[in-house]
N, C-alpha and C positions, 0 to 999 in steps of 0.2 A: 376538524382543527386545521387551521391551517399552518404552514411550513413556513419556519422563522426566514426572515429576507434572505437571499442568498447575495453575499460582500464581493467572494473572490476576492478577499484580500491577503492569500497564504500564498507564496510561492514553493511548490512540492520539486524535487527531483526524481523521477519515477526513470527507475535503473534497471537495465537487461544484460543478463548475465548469459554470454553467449559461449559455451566449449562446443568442442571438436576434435580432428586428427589430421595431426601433420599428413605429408604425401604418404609417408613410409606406414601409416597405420599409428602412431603413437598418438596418445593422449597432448593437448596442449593445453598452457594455461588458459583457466577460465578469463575471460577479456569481457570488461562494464562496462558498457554506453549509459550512458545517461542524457535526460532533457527535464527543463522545467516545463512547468505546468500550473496553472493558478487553481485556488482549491480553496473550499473551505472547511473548517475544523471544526467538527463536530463530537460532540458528547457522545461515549460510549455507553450504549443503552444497558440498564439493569440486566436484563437477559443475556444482553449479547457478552457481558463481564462476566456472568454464573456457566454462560455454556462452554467459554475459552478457557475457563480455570478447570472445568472437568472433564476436560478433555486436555489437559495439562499445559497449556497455553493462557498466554496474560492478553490481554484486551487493552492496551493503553490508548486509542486515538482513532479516531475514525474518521477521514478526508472523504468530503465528497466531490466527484472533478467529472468533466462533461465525460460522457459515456465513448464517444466517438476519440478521445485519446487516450483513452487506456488499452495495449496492445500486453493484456497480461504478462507486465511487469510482477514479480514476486520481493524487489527491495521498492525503496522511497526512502528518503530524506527530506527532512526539515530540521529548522533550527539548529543543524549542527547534531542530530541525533539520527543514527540507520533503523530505520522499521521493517518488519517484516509484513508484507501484508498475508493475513492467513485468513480471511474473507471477503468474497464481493458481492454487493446485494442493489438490485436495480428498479428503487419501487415506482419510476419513474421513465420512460424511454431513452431521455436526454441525459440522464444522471447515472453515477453509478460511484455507490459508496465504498471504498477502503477498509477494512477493519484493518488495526494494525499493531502489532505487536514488538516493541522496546527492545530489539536485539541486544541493547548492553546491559538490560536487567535481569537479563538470562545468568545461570549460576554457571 
């Protein structure tokens, strides 16, 4: 079968969340970089929705973006919503797909 056209036409913000400790040894606030990224949105596979919900997590979206710029990023944005990504799956060398999970659907 082959793999529907790939668009690149999503622009992602793939976010790093960076803490630490002041000189003195204290905790500082966590600090967010962010860059965009072109990506395309992908349908959340049957499976991959049944195995995120029992293991008590939601499946909402799945971004695929070339492999060589994802520097395991744990948030991403789009459209005005924060995801969390809680899988990455690479069935391709070049590629590596996103699963991601609706932070603001969370209870």
């Amino acid at each position: 079968m082959s793999k529907q056209k790939r668009l690149w036409n999503e622009a992602v913000q793939l976010i790093k969340v960076t803490t630490g400790e002041d000189a003195g040894g204290y905790p500082i606030d966590p600090v967010e970089s962010s860059r965009e990224v072109l990506a395309n949105e992908l349908s959340v596979k049957r499976s991959e929705f049944y195995a995120a919900n029992q293991s008590g997590m939601r499946a909402d979206v799945v971004f695929e973006i070339h492999a060589i710029e994802y520097e395991d990023e744990k948030l991403l944005e789009h459209a005005g919503k924060r995801y969390e990504v809680i899988r990455t799956y690479s069935s391709e060398p070049e590629y590596i797909e996103l699963t991601c999970s609706d932070i603001s659907q969370r209870a």
